[in-house]
N, C-alpha and C positions, 0 to 999 in steps of 0.2 A: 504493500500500500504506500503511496505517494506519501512525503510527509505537509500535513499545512501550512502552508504558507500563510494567505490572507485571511483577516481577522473572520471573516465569514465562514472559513473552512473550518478552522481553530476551533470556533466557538461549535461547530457543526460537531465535530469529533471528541476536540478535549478542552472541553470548555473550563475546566480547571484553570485552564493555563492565559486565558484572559483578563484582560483588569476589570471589564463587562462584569462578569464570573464576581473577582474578588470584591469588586466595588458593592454590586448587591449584596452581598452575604455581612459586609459591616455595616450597609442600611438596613439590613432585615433583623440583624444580631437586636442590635442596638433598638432601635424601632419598637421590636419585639418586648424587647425589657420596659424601655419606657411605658410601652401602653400595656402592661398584661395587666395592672389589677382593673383598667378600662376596660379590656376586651372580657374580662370575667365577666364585669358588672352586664356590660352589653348585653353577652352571649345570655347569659340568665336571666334578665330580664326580657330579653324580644322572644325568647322563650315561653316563660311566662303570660305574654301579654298575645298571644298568637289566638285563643281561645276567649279571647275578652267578652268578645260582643257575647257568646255564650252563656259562660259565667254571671256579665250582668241581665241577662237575659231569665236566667233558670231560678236566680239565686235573690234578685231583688224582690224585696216584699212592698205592701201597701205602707202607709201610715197608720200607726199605733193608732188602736183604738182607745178610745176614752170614754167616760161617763158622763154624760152631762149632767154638772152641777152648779145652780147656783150662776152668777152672772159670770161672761166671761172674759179674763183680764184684756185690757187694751195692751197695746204694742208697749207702749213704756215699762210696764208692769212684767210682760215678758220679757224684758230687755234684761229690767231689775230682778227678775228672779233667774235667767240664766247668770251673770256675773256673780250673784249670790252663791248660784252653785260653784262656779269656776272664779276662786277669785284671781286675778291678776288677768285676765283675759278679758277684752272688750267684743260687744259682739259686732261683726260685722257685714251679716245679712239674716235677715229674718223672713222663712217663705211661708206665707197666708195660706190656713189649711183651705180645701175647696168646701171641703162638709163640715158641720159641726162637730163631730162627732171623731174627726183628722187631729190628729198631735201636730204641732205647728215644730215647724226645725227650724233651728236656731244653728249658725256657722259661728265660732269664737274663735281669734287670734289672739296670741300674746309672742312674740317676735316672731319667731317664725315656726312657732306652734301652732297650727289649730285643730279643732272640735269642730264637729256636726252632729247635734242631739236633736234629738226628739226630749219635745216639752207639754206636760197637761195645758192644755190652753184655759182651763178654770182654775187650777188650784198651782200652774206654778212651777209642778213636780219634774225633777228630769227621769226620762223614762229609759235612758239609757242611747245607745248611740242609730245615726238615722240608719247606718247600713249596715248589713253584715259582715261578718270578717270576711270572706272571698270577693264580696268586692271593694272593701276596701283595700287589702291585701294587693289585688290586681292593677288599683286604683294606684298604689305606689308603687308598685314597678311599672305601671307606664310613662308616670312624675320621673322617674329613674330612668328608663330608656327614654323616654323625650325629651326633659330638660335637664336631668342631672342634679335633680333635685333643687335645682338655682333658681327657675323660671326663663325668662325670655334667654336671658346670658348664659345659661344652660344650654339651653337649645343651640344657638348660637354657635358655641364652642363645640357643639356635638357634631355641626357641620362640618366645620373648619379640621375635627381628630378625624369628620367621617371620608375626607383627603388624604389624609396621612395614611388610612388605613387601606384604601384603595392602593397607591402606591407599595403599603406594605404585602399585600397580596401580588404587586407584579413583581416587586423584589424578588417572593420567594419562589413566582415561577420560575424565572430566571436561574434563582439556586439550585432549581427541584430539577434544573436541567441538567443532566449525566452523560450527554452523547450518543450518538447514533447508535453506538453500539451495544448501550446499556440501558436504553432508555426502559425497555419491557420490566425492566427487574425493577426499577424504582417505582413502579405500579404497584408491589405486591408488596408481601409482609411476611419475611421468614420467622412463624411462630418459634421455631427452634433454638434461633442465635440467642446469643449471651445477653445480660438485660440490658447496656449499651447499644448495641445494635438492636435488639428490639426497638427501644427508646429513637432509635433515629428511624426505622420503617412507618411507625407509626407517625411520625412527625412528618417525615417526605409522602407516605403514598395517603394519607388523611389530608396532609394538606394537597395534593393533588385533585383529589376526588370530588374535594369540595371548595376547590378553587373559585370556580364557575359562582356558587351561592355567596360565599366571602365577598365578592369582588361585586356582585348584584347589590348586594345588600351596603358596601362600600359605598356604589356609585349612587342609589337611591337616599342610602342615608343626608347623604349632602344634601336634597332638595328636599328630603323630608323636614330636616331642621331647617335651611334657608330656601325656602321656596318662591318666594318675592320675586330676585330678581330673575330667576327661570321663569315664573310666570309672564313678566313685564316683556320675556325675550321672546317665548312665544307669541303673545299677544301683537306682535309685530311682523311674524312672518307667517302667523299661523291664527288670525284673527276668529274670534267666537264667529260661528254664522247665524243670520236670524233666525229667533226662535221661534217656529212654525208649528213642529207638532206637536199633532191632539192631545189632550190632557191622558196622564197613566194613574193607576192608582198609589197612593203615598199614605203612610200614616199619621196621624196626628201631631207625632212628635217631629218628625220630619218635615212637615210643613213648618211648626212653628221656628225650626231652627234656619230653613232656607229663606223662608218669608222676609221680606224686607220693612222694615216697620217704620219709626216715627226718625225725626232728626236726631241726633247722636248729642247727648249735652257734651260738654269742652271737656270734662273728666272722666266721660265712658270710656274712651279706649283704654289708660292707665287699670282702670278696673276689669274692659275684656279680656286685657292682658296677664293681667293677673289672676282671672277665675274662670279663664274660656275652658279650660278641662273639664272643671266643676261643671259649669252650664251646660257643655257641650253632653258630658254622661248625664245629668240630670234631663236634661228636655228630651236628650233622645239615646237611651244608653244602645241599642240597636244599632246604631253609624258610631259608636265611641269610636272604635278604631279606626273605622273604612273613610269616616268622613270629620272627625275632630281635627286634627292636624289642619284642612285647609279652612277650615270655618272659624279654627282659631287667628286664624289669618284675614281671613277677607269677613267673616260674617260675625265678630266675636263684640266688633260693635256693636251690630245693629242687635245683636243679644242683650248688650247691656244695656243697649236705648230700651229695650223690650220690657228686661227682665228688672231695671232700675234707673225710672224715670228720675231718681234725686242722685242720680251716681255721682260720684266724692266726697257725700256724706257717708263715713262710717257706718254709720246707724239706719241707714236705706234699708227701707222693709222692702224686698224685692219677692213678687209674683212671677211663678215659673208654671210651664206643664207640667201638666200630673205625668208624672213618669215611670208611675208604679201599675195602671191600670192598662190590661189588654190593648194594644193600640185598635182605634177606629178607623178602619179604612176610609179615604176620603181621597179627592181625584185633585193633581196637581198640574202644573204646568211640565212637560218633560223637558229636559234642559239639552240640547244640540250639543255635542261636542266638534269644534274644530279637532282636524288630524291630528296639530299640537296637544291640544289640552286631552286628548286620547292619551299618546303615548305618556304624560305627563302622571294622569290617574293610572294608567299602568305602572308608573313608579310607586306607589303606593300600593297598590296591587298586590307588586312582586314583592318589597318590602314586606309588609306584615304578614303576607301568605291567605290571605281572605277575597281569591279571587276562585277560590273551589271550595267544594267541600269538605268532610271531615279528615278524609284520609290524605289530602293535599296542607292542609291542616299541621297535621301529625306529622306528616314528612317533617313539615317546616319548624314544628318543637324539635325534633331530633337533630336537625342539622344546624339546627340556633347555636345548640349544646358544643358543636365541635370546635369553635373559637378556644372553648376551654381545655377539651381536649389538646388542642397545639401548643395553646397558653402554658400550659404543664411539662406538656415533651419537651418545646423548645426552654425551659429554665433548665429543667435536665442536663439538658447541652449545655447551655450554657452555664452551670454551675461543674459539668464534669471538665471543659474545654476551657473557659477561665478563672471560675473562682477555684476551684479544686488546684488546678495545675498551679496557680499564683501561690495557693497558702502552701503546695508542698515546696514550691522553691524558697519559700519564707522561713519554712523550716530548715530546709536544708543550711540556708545561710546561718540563721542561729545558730543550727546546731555547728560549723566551722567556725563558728565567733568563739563561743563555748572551748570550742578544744584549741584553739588558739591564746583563750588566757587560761587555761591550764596546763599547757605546755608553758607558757614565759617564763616564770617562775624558773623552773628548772636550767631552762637555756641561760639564763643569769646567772644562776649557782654556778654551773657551769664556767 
């Protein structure tokens, strides 16, 4: 066989022997390290949150029943008995039960604490919290894979890693590359070798397999968290076209959150920004996933204009859809997509995996998971290839210092 010459050939047969080669593998090293306790948090929560709509779907109940007794307190009065129960915490929404007989919920902050109870709306009483553990549970890890628990600047940042993490995925193609001659074998996994080389099978032929998902979910992430100016970019080459067809059916709750309502006061967006999660699972937990994310974005005002005509008051009693009762089909306007805003809602899509059903679903838990699995193997390595090898040469030098001032001594006598 010919030997290579040009860097095309090189990189074809023994790609080792490239700077291509070694340059990726100290951005993937490093890269790597940097982001694993991120890629954990990730991997586990988009996991998590894959099943969402379901979850809140199976799991969410009505509003506490109560007794009616006696006259029933006004808004101040429940304001003053939730703070009572919570003290150090202000409340800062309060939603109007629909029936008498509904527990009124009460939201309470205290820095970046909050509460959402349910309260007797005659006697005062907290009745304990508005939702269940499963979805509230679910409810923060999507806070966690969406914003990072930060809010907006969360978000933000999560775009901005979900770069870095794309690139981190082509680095380690590029590593996972072994040459023409070997490339079959770096597909599989010799269950037999020694637990080093396991450690590196799983690490090369896992990160291969699921290359393609990594790298989807890399490229989506970015327009998941910043979708602004992807939006703004289509809407220029790829403009919405008139809205024409006939009305389809939609549920209640999906109406109230698409619907466009009153002018926006100068304080709503600071407040849509800050609770569009909240509103978005609450008016319609059915789109939490498939459609929060953009609503947080384009419709989360006209939610707060909706949902809180006195927005930047604190103490704003805000009126929401009942979000607990069977949805009522009712007929809406169907929205046209441009070609653009197609492939765009296919980022979302492929993202959270709520473009099929349950077994496309499940896929998309299991391979959520494998971020962690790499996470793992590659510290492996990188614990066996530099911290390991670093402390034994640290050793070794000590132990030459050691027997260097035990021998002086002697040499002197001498």
């Amino acid at each position: 066989m010919d030997k290579p010459t040009t860097f095309g050939q090189r990189f074809w047969r023994r790609p080792q022997t490239t700077w291509l080669r070694r340059a990726c593998f100290q951005i993937h090293l490093w890269t790597g390290v940097a982001l694993g306790l991120y890629l954990i948090a990730i991997s586990v929560s988009g996991s998590a949150i894959v099943f969402h709509n379901e979850i809140i779907t199976n799991f969410s109940r009505g509003p506490a029943r109560v007794t009616i007794a006696g006259t029933r307190l006004t808004r101040d009065q429940l304001k003053q008995a939730a703070v009572a129960a919570w003290p150090g915490y202000h409340v800062t929404f309060l939603w109007k039960a629909k029936n008498p007989e509904d527990a009124v919920e009460i939201w309470l902050e205290r820095g970046s604490s909050t509460r959402q109870r349910q309260f007797d709306p005659y006697s005062g009483k907290d009745l304990g919290p508005s939702k269940p553990l499963p979805v509230t549970a679910v409810a923060w890890f999507y806070e966690l894979h969406a914003n990072l628990l930060t809010g907006p600047t969360g978000r933000f940042v999560n775009g901005l890693i979900s770069i870095v993490v794309t690139l981190l995925c082509i680095s380690g193609l590029v590593v996972w590359w072994p040459g023409i001659a070997r490339w079959k074998r770096s597909l599989l996994i010799d269950w037999r070798a020694n637990w080093k080389r396991l450690n590196w099978d799983l690490h090369n032929a896992v990160g291969f397999w699921v290359f393609g998902f990594v790298f989807i979910w890399g490229v989506t992430g970015v327009y998941v968290s910043i979708p602004i100016p992807f939006n703004d970019f289509v809407q220029r080459i790829s403009p919405s076209p008139e809205q024409t067809r006939s009305v389809a059916p939609a549920t209640e709750q999906s109406a109230a959150l698409l619907r466009v309502s009153a002018p926006v006061p100068a304080k709503a967006p600071q407040l849509a920004v800050k609770a569009a999660p909240q509103l978005a699972v609450k008016a319609a937990p059915q789109l939490a996933v498939k459609a929060a994310p953009q609503l947080a974005v384009k419709a989360a005002p006209q939610l707060a204009a909706k949902a809180a005509p006195q927005a930047g008051d604190e103490q704003s009693t805000l009126a929401a859809p009942d979000s607990f009762g069977p949805p009522r089909a009712r007929r809406r306007q169907q929205r046209i997509l441009s070609p653009g805003e197609t492939v765009l809602r296919w980022f979302y899509y492929l993202h959270f995996g709520n473009f099929a059903g349950w077994k496309v679903k499940t896929l998309w838990v299991i391979l959520g998971l494998s971020p962690l699995l790499l996470v793992v193997t590659g510290f492996i390595m990188w614990w066996n290839r530099v911290l390991s090898r670093d402390a034994r040469a640290s050793r070794r030098r000590a132990a030459a210092k050691a027997a260097r001032r035990s021998t002086a001594p002697s040499t002197s006598a001498a």
